[in-house]
C-alpha positions as CSV (number, residue, x, y, z in Angstrom):
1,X,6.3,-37.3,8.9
2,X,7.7,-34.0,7.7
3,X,6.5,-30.9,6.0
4,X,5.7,-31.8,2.3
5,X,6.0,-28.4,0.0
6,X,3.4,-28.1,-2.5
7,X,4.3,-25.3,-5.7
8,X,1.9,-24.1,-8.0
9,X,4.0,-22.7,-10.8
10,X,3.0,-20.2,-13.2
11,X,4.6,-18.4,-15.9
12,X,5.6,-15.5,-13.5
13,X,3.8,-16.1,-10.3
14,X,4.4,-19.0,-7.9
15,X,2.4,-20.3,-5.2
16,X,4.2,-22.4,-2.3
17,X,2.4,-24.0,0.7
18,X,3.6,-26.4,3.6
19,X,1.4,-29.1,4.7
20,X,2.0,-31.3,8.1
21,X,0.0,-33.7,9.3
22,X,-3.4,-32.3,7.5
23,X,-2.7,-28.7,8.6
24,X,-1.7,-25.8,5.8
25,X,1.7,-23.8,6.9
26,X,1.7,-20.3,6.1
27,X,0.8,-20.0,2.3
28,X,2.7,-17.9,0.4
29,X,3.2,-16.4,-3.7
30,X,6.3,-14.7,-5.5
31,X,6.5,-12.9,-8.7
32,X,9.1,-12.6,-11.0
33,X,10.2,-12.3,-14.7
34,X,10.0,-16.2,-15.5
35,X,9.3,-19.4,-14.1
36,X,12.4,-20.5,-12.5
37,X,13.0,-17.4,-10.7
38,X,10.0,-17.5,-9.7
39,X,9.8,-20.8,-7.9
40,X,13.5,-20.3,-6.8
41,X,12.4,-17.5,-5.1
42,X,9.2,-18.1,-3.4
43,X,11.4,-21.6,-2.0
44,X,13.7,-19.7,-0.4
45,X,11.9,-16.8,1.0
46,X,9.1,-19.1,2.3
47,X,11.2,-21.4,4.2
48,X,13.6,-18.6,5.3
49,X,10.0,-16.8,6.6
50,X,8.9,-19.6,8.0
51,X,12.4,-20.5,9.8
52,X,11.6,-23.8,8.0
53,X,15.4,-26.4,7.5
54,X,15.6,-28.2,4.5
55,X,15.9,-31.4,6.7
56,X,12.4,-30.1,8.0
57,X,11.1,-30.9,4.2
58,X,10.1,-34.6,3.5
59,X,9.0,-33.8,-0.2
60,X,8.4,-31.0,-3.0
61,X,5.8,-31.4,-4.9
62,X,5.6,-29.2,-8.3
63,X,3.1,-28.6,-10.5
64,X,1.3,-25.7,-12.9
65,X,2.6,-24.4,-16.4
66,X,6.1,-23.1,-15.6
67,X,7.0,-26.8,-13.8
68,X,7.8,-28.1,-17.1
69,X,10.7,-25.6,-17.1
70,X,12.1,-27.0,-13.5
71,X,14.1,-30.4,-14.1
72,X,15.4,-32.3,-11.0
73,X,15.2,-31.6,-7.4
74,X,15.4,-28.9,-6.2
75,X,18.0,-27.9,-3.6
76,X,18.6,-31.8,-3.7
77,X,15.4,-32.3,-1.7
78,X,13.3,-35.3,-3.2
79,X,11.0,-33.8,-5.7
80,X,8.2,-34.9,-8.3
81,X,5.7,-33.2,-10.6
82,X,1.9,-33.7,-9.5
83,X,-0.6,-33.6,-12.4
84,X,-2.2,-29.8,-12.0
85,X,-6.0,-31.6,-12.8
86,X,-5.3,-33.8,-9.8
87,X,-4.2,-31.2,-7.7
88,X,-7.2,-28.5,-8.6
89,X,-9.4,-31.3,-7.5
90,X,-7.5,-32.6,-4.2
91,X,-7.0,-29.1,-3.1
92,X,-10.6,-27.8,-4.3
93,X,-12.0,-31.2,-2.2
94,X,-9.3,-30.6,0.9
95,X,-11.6,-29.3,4.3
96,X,-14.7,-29.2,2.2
97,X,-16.7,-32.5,3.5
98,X,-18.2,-32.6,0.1
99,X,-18.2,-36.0,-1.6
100,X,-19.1,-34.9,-5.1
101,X,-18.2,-31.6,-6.5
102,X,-17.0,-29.4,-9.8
103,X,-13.6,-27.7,-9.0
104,X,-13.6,-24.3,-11.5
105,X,-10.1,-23.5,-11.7
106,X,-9.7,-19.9,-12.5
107,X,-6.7,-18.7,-13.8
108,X,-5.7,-16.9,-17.2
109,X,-8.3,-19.4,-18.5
110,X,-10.4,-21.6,-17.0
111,X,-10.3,-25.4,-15.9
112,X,-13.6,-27.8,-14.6
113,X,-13.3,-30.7,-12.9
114,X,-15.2,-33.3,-11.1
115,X,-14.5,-34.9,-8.2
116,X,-16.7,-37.6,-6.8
117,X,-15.3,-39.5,-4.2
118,X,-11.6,-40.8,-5.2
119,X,-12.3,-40.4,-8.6
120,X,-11.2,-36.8,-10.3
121,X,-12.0,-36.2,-14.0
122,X,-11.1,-33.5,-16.5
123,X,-14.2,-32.1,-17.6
124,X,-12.6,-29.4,-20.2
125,X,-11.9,-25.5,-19.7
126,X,-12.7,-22.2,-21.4
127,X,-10.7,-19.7,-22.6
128,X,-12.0,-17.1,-19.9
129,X,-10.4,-16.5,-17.0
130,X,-7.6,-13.8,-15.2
131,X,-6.1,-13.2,-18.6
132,X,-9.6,-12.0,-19.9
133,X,-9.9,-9.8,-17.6
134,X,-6.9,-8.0,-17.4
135,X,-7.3,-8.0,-21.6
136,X,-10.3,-6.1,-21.3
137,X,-9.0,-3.8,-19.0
138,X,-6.2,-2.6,-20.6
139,X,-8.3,-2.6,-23.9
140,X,-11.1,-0.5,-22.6
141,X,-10.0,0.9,-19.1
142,X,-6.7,1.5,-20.5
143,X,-5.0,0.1,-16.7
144,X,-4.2,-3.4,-15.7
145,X,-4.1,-2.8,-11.9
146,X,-6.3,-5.2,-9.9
147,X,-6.9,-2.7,-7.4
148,X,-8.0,0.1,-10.0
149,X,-10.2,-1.9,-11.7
150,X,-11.6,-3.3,-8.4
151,X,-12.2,0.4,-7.1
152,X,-14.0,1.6,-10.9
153,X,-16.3,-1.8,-10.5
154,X,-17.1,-0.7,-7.6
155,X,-18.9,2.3,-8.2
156,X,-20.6,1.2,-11.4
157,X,-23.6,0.0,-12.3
158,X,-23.9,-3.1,-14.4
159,X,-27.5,-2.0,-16.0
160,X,-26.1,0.4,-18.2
161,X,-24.0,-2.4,-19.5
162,X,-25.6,-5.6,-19.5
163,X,-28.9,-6.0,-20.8
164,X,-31.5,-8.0,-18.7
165,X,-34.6,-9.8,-19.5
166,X,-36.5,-6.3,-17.7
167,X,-35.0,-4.4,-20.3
168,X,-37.1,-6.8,-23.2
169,X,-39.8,-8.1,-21.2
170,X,-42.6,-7.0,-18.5
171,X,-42.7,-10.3,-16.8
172,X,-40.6,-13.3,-16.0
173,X,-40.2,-15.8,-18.4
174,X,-40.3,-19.4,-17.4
175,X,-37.0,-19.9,-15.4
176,X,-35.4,-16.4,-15.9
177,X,-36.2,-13.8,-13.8
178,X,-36.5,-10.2,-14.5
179,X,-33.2,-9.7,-13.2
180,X,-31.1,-12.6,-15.1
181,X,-28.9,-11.1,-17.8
182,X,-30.0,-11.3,-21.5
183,X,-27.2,-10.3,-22.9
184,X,-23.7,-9.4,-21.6
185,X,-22.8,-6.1,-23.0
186,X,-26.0,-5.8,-24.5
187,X,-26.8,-2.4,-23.9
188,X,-23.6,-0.4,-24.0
189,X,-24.4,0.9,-27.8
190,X,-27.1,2.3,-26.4
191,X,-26.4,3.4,-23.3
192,X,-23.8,6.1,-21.7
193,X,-21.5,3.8,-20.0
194,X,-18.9,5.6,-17.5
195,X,-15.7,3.7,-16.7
196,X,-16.8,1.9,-13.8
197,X,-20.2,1.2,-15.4
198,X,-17.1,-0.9,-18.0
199,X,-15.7,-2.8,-15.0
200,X,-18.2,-3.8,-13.0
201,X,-19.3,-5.3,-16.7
202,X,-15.9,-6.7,-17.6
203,X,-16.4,-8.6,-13.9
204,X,-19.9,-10.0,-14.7
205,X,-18.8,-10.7,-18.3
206,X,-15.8,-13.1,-16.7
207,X,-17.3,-14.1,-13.5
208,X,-21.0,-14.7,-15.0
209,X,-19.8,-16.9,-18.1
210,X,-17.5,-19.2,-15.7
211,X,-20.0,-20.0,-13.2
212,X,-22.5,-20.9,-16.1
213,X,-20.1,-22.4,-17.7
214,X,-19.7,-24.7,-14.7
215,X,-23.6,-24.9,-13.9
216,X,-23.4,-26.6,-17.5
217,X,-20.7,-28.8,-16.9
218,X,-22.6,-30.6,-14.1
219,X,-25.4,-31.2,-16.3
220,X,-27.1,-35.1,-15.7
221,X,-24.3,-35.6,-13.3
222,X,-26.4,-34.7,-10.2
223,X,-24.1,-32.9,-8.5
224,X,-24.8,-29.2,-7.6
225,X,-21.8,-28.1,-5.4
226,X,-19.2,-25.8,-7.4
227,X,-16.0,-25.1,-5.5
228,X,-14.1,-22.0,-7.5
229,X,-10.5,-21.6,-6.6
230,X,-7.9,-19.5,-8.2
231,X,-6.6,-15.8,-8.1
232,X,-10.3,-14.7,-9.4
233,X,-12.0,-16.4,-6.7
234,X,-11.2,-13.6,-4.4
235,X,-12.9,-11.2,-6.0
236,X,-15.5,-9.8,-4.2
237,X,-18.0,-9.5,-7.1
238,X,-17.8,-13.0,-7.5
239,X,-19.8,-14.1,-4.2
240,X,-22.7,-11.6,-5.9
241,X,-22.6,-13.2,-8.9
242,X,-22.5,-16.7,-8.0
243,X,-25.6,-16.2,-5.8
244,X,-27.5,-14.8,-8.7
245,X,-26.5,-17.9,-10.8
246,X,-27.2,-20.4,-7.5
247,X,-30.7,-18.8,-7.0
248,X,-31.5,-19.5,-11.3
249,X,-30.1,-22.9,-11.1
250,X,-30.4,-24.3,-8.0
251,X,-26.6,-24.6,-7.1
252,X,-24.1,-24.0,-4.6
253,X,-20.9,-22.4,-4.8
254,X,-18.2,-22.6,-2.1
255,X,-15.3,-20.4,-2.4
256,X,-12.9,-22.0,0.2
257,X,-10.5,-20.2,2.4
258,X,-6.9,-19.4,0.7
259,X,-8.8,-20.2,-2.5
260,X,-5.8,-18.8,-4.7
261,X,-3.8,-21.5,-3.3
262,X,-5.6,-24.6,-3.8
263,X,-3.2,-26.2,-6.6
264,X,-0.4,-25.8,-5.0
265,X,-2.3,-27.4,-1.9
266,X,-3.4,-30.2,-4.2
267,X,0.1,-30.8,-5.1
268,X,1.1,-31.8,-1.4
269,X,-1.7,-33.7,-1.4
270,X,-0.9,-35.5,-4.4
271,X,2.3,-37.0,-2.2
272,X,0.0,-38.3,0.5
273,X,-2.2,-39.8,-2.3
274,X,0.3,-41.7,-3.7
């Protein structure tokens, strides 16, 4: 069997991944100013990196927003679109040895799905994600850099931002500790919130609502594993804040290695599924 490409394709970034014979090759991602350069791009540079021949390439498999732009095949190699739900849940369930699951895609927004077994459902999604984030930013921080924002959150303190149920109450109320939040952004009126005080909120505000979001979405289901993939998954803040919300609800979240490339994983996958 050859490689099998799998390309997550979004509106400027793409995602490309090589999978043979259950092993990932050498993922990799691309920006540009539009979909189609995008994916043209990160094709060519990944298999020219990876000293990869088109004969090499069994199948392409596309999916993601900006594959509705790409019609055909590319560079006449057999290709298909992959459904992006099936793929967030084949690539969030790929290596994990979890039979039942709910896949939080974050991206711009958010997508959860559940995966028990063979079966792989669309739960629903959230308008809060990457795109949230960087809004905020630029809104209040007045930068969109990742690596800014990253350094201001991580010299502030999200107490002068966030109010928690210490700040209203002496003891813990049933199920909520004195540290669980009682309001995101509760306190900032009345508080003198610094810059990084604002990011290290902004992440909690994102991060926080997502995970409880998908606490909620696995509601009478049973299931209590929560596998986050996506660009915000590697965000360092978000291993701190999912342990909060695991220790209040009894969960556990597994952020999986190359967790920003799990659709584009899924997509390969979706050729040895069918």
């Amino acid at each position: 069997m050859g490689i099998v490409i799998g390309i997550d394709v979004g509106g400027s970034t793409t995602k490309i991944v090589g999978l043979k014979d259950g092993e990932i090759i050498s993922p990799m991602f691309i920006t540009a100013t539009d979909p189609v350069s995008s994916l043209f791009g990160a094709f060519g540079k990944y298999i020219y990196n990876n000293k990869i021949a088109l004969s090499d390439i069994e199948h392409v498999m596309i999916t993601g927003v900006g594959s509705a732009y790409v019609e055909g095949n590319i560079y006449g190699l057999p290709t298909t679109k992959a459904d992006e739900f099936q793929s967030d849940g084949l690539g969030a369930h790929f290596g994990s040895k979890l039979d039942k699951l709910i896949v939080v895609s974050m991206g711009t927004g958010t997508t959860l799905i559940q995966v028990e077994g063979d079966n792989i459902r669309y739960l629903g999604g959230l308008g809060m994600g990457g795109g949230t984030l960087m809004g905020l930013s630029s809104l209040l921080l007045k930068t969109t850099n990742i690596d800014t924002i990253q350094e201001l959150a991580e010299r502030g303190n999200v107490k002068n931002v966030n109010l928690q149920i210490e700040d209203i109450c002496k003891n813990d109320l049933e199920g909520l500790p004195l540290y669980a939040t009682a309001s995101l952004f509760g306190k900032v009126a009345n508080s003198h919130a610094c810059d990084e005080d604002i990011a290290i909120g902004i992440y909690y505000l994102v991060i926080q609502t997502i995970g409880c979001a998908a606490v909620l979405s696995a509601l009478n289901s049973g299931i209590k594993d929560i596998v986050p993939i996506g660009n915000l998954a590697q965000i360092p803040q978000c291993r701190i804040i999912f342990k909060m919300i695991e220790d209040l609800y009894g969960v556990r979240f597994h952020i999986p290695e190359h967790a920003e490339f799990r659709t584009a994983i899924g997509a390969a996958l979706c050729y040895k599924r069918k």
